[in-house]
C-alpha positions in Angstrom: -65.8 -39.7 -115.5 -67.7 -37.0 -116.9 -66.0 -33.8 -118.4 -68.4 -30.8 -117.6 -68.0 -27.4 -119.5 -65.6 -25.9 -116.8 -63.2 -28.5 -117.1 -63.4 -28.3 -121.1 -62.3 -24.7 -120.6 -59.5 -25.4 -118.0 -58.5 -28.0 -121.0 -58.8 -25.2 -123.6 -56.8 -23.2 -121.4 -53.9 -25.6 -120.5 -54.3 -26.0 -124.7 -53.8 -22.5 -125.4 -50.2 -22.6 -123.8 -47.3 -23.7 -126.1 -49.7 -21.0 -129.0 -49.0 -18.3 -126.1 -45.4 -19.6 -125.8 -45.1 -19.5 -129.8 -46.1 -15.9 -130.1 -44.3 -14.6 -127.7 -41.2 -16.1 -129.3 -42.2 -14.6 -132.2 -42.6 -11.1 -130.9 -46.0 -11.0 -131.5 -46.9 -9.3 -128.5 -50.3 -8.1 -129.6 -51.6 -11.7 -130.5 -50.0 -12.8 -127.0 -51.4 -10.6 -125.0 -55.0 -11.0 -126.7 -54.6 -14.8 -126.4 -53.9 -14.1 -122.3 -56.9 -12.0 -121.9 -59.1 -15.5 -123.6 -57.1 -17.3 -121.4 -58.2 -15.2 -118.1 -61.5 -15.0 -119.6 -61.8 -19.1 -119.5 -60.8 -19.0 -116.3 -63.9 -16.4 -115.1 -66.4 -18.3 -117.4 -65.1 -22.0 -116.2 -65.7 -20.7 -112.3 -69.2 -18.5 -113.1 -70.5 -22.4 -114.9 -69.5 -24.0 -112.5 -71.2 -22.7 -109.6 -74.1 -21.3 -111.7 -75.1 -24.3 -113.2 -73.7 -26.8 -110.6 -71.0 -28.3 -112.1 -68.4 -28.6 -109.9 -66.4 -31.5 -109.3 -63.5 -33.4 -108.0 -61.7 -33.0 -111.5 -62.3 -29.3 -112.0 -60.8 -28.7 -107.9 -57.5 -29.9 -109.6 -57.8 -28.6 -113.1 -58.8 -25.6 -112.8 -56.0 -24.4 -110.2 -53.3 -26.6 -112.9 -54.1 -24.7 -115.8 -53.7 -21.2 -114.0 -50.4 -21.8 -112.5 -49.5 -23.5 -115.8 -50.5 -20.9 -118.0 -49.2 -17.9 -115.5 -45.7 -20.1 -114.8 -45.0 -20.1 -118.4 -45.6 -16.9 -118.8 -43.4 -16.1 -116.0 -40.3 -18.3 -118.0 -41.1 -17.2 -121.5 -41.2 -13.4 -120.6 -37.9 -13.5 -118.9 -35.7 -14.8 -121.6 -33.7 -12.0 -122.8 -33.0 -12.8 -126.2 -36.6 -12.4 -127.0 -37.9 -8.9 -128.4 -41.3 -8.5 -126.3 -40.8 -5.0 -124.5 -40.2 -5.3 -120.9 -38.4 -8.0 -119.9 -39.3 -9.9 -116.9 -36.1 -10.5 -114.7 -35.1 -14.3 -114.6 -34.5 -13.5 -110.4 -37.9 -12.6 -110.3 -39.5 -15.7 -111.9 -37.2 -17.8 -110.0 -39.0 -16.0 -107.1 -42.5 -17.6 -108.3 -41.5 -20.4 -109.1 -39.8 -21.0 -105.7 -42.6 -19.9 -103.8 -45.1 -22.5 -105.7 -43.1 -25.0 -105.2 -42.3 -24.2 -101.6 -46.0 -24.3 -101.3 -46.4 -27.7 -103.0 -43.7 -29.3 -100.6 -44.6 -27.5 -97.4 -48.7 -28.7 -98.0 -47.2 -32.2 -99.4 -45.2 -33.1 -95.9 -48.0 -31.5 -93.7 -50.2 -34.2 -95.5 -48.1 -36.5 -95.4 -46.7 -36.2 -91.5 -49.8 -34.6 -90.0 -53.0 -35.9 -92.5 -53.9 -31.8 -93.0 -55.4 -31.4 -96.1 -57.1 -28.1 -96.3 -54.5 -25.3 -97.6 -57.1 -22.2 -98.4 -55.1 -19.9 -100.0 -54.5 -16.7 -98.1 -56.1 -13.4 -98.8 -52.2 -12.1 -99.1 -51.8 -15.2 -101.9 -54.6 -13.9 -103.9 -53.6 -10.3 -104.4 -50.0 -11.8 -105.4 -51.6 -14.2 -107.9 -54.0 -11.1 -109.1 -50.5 -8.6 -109.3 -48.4 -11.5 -111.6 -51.8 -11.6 -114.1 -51.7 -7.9 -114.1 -47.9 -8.0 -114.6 -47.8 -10.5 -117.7 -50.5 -8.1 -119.0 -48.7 -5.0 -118.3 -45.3 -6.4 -120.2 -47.0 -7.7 -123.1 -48.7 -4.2 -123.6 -45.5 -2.6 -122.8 -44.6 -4.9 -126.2 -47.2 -3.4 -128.2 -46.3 -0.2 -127.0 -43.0 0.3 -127.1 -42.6 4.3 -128.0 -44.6 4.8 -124.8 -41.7 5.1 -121.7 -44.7 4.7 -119.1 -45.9 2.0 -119.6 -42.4 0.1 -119.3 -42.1 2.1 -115.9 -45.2 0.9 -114.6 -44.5 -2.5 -116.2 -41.3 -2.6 -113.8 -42.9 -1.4 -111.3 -45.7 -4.1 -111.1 -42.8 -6.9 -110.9 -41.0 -5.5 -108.0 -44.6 -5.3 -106.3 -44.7 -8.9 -107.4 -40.9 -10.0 -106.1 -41.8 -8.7 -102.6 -45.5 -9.9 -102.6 -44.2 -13.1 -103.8 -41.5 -13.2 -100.8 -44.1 -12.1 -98.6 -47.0 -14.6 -98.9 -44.7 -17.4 -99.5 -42.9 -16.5 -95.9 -46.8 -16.0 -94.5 -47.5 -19.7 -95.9 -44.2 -21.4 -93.9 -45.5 -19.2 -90.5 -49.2 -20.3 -90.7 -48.3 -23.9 -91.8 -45.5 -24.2 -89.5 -47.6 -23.1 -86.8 -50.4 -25.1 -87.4 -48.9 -28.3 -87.8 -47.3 -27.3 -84.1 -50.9 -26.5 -82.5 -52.5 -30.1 -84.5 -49.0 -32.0 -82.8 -49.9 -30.1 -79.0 -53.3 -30.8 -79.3 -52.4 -34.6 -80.1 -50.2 -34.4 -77.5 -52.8 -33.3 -74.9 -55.4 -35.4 -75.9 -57.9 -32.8 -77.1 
């Protein structure tokens, strides 16, 4: 198996975790939030490579989508735990919400392969605006750390995770329709002998 430049930088990412972790925990909110920003950059530059120069493959189709939800998961814990002086805090209920709507997806994709052999899951349009909205919420709290005299940007922090809890809600009850529904039309047309 060869390891192309894109997964190298899904890698790096996954790599530049448990430093994010460390300087958050630290209160170095500044460092953290510039180390997010070269995380989200690796992300951009990993996709561009790949389809610019061809290198896609089987191993960057799992890697990449690992090291985003890895990266923005931890973030998620991390930034919730209140003992921590980072600015705005992200409410536990809240990352409990995005953690239980990933794995909700995980299971709910994981029987339909299972019981039904479906193995396309495109992510919705509804799913992408929700994964955009927690990136620009991590940001958001980690500048609200850097900024701390300035009241706004803790407001707008705030806001941006309420948008996230019912976005998160929202696309995760959106994935159990269109799932549950499709599983029902692939069982009927079985049935039928379509």
């Amino acid at each position: 198996m060869t390891f192309t430049i894109p997964n190298l930088l899904s890698l790096l990412r996954m790599g530049l975790i448990p430093l994010f972790v460390i300087l958050v925990m630290n209160g170095s909110s500044g460092k953290a939030l510039l180390l997010f920003i070269v995380a989200g950059v690796t992300d951009a530059l990993d996709g561009f490579i790949a389809r610019f120069w061809k290198q896609q493959s089987l191993l960057g189709a799992y890697l990449d989508p690992i090291a985003d939800k890895l990266l923005l998961t931890t973030a998620y814990v991390v930034l919730s735990i209140p003992s921590l002086n980072h600015g705005t805090q992200i409410p536990p209920w809240i990352t409990i919400l995005v953690i239980a709507r990933d794995v909700l997806i995980v299971s709910v994709a994981l029987v339909l392969y299972l019981a039904a052999n479906i193995r396309k899951f495109p992510p919705s349009v509804l799913s992408k605006i929700n994964t955009i909205l927690q990136v620009v919420a991590v940001v958001l709290v980690l500048v609200s750390g850097v900024f701390r005299d300035l009241r706004w940007i803790e407001l707008v922090a705030d806001t941006s995770l309420y948008l996230v809890a019912g976005l998160t809600v929202a696309s995760g009850l959106y994935y159990i329709f269109l799932y549950s529904h499709k599983k029902v039309r692939e069982e009927l047309r079985g049935a039928s002998g379509e």
